[in-house]
N, C-alpha and C positions, 0 to 999 in steps of 0.2 A: 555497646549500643550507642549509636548516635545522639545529639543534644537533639531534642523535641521544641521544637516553640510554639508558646500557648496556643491554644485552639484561637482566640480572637484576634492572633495576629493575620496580617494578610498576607497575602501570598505574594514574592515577588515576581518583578520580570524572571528571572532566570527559572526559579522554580515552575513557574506555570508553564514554560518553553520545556521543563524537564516532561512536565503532565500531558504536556500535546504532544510530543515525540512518542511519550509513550502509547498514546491513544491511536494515534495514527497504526503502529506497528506492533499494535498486541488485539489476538481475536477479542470479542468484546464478550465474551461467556469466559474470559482469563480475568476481566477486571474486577477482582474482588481482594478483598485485604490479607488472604490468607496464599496469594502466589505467592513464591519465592521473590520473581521478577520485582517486585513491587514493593515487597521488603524491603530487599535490597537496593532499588533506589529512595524508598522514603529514607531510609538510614541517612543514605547520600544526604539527600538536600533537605534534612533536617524538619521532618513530617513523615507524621504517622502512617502508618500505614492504610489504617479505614482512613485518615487524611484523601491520602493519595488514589486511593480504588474510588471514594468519592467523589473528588475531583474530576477525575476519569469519566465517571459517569454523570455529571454535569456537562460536560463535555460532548460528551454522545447526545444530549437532549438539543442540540443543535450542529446536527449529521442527519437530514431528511430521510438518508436509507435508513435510518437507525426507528425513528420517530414514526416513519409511513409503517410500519409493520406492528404497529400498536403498543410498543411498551409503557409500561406505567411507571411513574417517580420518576420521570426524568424532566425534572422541571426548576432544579437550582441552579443555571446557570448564572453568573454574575456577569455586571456591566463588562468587565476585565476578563472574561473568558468571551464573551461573544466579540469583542475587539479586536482579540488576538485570533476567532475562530475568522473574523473577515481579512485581515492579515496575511494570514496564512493564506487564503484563497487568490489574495492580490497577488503574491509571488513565491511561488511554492519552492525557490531556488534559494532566496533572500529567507526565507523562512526554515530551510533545509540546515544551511551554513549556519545560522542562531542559533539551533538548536546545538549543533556541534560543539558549538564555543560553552554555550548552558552547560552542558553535559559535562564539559573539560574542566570547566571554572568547578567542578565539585570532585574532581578526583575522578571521572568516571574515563577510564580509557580502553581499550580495545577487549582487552584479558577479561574485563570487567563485560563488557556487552556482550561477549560467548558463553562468559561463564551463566550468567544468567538468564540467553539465549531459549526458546523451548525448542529449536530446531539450525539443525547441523543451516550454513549456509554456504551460496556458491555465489560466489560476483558474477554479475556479466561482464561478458569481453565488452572493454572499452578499446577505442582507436585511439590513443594519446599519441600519435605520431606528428612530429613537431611540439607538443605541447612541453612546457617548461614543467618544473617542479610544482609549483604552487597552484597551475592549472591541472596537474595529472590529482593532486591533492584535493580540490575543489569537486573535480568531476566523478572521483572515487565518493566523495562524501556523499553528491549528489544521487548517484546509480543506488550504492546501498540503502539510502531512504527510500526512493523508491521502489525498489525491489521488497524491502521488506512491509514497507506500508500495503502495496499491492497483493502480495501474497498472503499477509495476516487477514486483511481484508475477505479473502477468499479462503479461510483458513486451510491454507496450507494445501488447496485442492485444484486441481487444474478445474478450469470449469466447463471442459468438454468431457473429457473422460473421466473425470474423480481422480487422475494418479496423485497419490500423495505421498510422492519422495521428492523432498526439498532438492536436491542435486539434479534431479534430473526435471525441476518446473523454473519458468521465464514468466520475468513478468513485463509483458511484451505492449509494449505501445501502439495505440489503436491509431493515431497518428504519430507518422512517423518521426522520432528524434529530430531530423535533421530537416523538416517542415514547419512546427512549432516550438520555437523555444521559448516562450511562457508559458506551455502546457509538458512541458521533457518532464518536470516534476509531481504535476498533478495525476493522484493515486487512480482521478477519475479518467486518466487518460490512459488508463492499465489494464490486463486483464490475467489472470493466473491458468497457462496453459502451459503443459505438456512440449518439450523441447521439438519434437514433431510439430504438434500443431502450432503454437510459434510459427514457427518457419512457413508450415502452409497460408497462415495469417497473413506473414508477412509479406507473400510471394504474390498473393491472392488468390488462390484455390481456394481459401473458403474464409466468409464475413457474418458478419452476426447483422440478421434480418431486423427491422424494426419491432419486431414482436419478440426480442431477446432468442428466434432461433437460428439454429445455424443454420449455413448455407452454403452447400459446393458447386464450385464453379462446376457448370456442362462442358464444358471448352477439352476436361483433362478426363470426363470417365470413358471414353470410346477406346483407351487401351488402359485400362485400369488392370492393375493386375489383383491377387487376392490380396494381398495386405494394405492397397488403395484399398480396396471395398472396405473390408474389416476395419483399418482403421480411420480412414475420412466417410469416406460414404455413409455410411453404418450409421453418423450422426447427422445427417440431414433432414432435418426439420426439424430436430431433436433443441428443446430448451436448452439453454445454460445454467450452470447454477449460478443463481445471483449472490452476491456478495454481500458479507455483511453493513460495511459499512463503503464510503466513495462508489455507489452505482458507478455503470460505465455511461459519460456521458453523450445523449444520446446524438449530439451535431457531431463529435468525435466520430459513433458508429459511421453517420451518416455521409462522412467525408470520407472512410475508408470502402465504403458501397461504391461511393460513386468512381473515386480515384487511384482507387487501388484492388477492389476486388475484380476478375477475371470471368464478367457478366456473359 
């Protein structure tokens, strides 16, 4: 069992950067002191475990999707978590890489994040073509944060169809990567779809309406065949399910209406 430090001690930088990676990338009905996950990193950095499920949920009382849906007790955040929560939001890449380093500085390495993993994971294809070592290193750190923040976010469920098998969901950016690179890491700039829809996303055959429903492009059903219908058509007008925590934000939606979906 790890050393515990007293309840009145504060929390450091590194430690707090461990409690926001975690919060980021674990569904928020996991943050309680009795996961494994959680355990296992209070051990790490040296806090309890209700420490850390605590923390966690300080944390969540300053995440709007979390708070608009009416939860109760979510009201101790400190000066030092709402600092680090605006931080985070200034640059989610700068924020991404610290966490890295937090996690490292404690022992915590790869073997360690599978092991206590709730779901098998799949990287997305990165282009690292030309990039040197240190930048294939960076942009791997990168993609896995946001893959996992996104998809916990959504726990673990595409938000068109429901599928929920980790290998075969994207957590697909509503602007594109290679358009905004202050938003490539924000969770709110994600969405948890189904390796199919991905790709129609991406292509723009179909966008998420201002009213969170979907929408396919008319341009592609005049030769639709059955498994178009079945599986795009079929969700047209149809809601999303929204996410637990990082809503999708909605100028993000509205950039991929105007510049990318297939009106």
């Amino acid at each position: 069992m790890g050393f515990l430090m007293p309840a009145k001690t504060g929390w450091t930088r590194p430690q707090l950067l461990v409690a926001f990676k975690l919060y980021c990338q674990m569904p928020f009905g996991k943050m309680h002191s009795r996961n494994p996950k959680i355990i296992k990193y209070a051990e790490l950095i040296g806090r309890s475990s209700s420490a850390l499920a605590m923390k966690m949920t300080n944390i969540a009382s300053l995440d709007p999707a979390i708070t608009s849906t009416g939860r109760k007790g979510l009201e101790r955040a400190s000066t030092a978590d709402k600092a680090m929560w605006e931080e985070m939001q200034s640059s989610w890449e700068a924020f991404a890489l610290e966490t890295q380093r937090a996690e490292s500085s404690f022992g915590v390495n790869t073997e360690i994040r599978n092991d206590v993993d709730d779901h098998s994971m799949l990287d997305e294809d990165v282009d690292y073509t030309g990039s040197n070592k240190p930048v294939q290193s960076t942009t791997r750190v990168g993609q896995n944060f946001f893959r996992r923040s996104v998809l916990s976010a959504y726990k673990y469920r595409c938000c068109i169809s429901g599928l929920a098998m980790p290998k075969l969901l994207v957590a697909s950016h509503i602007v594109p990567w290679r358009v905004d690179e202050a938003n490539r890491l924000n969770p709110r700039n994600g969405l948890c779809l189904s390796i199919l829809h991905d790709k129609a996303f991406d292509v723009g055959i179909i966008t998420i309406a201002e009213n969170m429903t979907i929408s396919v492009s008319r341009k592609h059903t005049s030769n639709a065949d059955r498994f178009f219908n079945l599986a795009l058509i079929a969700y047209d007008g149809k809601p999303i399910s929204l996410p637990e925590k990082f809503r999708p934000n909605t100028e993000f939606l509205a950039y991929h209406r105007q510049y990318i979906f297939n009106s």
